[in-house]
C-alpha positions as CSV (number, residue, x, y, z in Angstrom):
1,X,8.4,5.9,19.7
2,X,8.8,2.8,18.0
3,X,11.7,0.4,18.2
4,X,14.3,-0.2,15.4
5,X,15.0,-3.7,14.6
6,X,18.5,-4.8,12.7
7,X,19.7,-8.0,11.7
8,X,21.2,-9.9,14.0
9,X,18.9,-9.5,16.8
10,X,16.6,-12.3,18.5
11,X,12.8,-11.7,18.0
12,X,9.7,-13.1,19.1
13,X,6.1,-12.5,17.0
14,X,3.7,-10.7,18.9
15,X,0.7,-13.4,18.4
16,X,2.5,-16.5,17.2
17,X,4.5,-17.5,20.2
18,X,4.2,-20.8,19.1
19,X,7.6,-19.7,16.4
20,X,9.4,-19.2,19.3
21,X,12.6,-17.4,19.2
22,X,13.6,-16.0,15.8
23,X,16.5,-14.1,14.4
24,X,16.7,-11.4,11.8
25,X,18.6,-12.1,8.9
26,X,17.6,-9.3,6.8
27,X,15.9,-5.7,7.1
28,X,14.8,-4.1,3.9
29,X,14.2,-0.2,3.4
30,X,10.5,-0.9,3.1
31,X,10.0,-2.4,6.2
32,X,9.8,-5.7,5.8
33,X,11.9,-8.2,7.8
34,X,13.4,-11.8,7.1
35,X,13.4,-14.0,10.5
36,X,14.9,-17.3,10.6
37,X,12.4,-18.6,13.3
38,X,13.2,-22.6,15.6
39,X,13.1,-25.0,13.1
40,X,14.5,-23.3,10.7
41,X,11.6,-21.8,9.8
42,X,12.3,-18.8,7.2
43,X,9.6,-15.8,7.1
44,X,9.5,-12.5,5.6
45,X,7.3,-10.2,7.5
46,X,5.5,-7.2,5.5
47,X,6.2,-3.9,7.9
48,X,7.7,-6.4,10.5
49,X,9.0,-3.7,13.4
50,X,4.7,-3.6,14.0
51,X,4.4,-7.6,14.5
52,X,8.0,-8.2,16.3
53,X,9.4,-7.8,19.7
54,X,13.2,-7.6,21.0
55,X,14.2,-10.6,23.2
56,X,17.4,-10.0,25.0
């Protein structure tokens, strides 16, 4: 079962730990997902829910 991600909620990218902390600003109905990552780097990850994990 895979996890659903909304905006709002703190991510980290499964093999660029080095991004650190993100959070997701936007969650389109194709799958791709806007993070806002430290640094104010600004991504938009194609089918993102695969390349993401939750942080609490």
């Amino acid at each position: 079962m895979k996890a659903y991600l909304c905006k709002g909620e703190n991510v980290k990218h499964k093999a660029r730990a080095e991004w650190g902390i993100g959070k997701i600003v936007a969650v389109d109905r194709c799958g791709t997902i806007r993070v806002i990552f430290e640094g104010n780097r600004t991504l938009s990850i194609a089918k993102g829910a695969n390349f993401l994990t939750k942080v609490s």
